[in-house]
C-alpha positions as a Markdown table, in Angstrom:
| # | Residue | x | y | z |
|---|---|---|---|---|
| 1 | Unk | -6.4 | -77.6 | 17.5 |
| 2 | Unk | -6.5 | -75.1 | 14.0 |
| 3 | Unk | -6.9 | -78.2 | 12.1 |
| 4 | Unk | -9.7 | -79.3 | 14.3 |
| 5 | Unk | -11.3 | -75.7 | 14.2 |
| 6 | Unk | -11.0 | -76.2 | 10.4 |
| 7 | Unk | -12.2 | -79.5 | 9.6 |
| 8 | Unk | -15.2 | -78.3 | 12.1 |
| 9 | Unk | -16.3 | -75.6 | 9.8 |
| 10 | Unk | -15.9 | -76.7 | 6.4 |
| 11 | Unk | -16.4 | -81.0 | 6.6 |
| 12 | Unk | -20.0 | -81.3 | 8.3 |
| 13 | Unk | -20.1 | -84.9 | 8.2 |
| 14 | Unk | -16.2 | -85.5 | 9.1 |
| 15 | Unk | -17.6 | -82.9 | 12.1 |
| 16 | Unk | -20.0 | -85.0 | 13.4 |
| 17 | Unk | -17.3 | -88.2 | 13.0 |
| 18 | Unk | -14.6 | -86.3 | 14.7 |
| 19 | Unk | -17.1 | -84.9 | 17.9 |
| 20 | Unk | -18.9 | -88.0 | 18.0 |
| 21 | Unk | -15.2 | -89.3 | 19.4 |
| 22 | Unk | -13.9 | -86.9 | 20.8 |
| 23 | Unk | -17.6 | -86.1 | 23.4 |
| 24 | Unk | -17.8 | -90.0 | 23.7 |
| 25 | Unk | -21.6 | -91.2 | 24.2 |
| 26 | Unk | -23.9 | -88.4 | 25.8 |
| 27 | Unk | -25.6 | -89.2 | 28.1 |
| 28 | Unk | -29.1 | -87.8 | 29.6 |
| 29 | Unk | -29.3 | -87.3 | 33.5 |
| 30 | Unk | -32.3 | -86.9 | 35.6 |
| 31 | Unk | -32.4 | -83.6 | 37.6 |
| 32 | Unk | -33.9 | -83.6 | 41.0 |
| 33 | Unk | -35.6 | -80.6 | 41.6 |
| 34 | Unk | -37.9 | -79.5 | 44.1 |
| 35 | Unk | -40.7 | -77.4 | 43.0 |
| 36 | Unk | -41.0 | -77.3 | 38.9 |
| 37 | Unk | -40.6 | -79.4 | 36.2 |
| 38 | Unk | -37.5 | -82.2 | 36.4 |
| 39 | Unk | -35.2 | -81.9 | 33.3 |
| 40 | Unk | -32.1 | -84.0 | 31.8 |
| 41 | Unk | -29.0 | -82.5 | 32.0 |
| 42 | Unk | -26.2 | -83.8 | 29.0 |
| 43 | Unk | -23.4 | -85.7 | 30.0 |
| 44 | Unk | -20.1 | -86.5 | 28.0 |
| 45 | Unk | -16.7 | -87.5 | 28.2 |
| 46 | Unk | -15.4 | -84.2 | 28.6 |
| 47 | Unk | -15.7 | -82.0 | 31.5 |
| 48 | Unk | -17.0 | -78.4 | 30.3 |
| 49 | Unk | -16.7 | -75.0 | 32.1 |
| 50 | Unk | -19.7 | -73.7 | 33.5 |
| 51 | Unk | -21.2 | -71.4 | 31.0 |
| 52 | Unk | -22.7 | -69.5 | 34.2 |
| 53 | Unk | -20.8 | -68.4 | 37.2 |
| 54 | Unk | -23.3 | -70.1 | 39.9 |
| 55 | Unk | -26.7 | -71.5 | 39.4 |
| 56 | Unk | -29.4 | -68.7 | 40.7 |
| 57 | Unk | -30.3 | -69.0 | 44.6 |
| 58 | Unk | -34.1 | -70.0 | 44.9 |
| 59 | Unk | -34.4 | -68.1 | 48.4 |
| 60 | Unk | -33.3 | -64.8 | 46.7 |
| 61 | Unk | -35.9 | -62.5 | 45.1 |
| 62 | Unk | -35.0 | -63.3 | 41.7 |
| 63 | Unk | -34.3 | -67.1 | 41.7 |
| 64 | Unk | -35.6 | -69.8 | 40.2 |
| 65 | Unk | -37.5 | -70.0 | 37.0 |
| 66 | Unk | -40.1 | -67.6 | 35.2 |
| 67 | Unk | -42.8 | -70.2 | 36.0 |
| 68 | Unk | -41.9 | -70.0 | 39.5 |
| 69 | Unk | -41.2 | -66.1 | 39.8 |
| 70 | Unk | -44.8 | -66.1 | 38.5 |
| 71 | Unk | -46.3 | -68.3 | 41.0 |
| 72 | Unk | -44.2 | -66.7 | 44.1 |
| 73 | Unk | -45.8 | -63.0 | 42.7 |
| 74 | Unk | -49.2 | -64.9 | 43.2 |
| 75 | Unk | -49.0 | -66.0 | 46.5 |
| 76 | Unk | -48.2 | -62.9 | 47.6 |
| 77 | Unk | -50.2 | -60.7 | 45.9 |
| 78 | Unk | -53.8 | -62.9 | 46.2 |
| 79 | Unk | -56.9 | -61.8 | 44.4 |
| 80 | Unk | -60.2 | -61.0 | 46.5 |
């Protein structure tokens, strides 16, 4: 794994050679979502850790995107 590290950070092109087979081909998946805009999530050979513990709850006060924090705050807070 050093030699990978090392090969990583100093051989850009033998880089892209070496993750190119070792992430296979990536993949773009379709997200369903309910209320915002759908996005593509990447998908590889290799299964990754989470880089966040759980996704956010959209029935809690502070889920969901900023888009959709913004239109929540203006539902219930309506102008005359």
């Amino acid at each position: 794994m050093s030699r990978l590290q090392e090969v990583l950070e100093r051989r850009t092109a033998r880089s892209a050679l070496l993750l190119r087979r070792f992430l296979g081909p990536i993949r773009l998946e379709p997200v369903p979502v309910e209320v915002g805009r759908p996005y593509y999530r990447a998908a590889t050979a290799i299964d990754t850790l989470a880089l966040i513990e759980t996704p956010p709850e959209l029935d809690g006060p502070d889920g969901g995107s900023t888009s959709l924090r913004s239109w929540r705050w203006r539902d219930s807070n309506p102008r005359p």
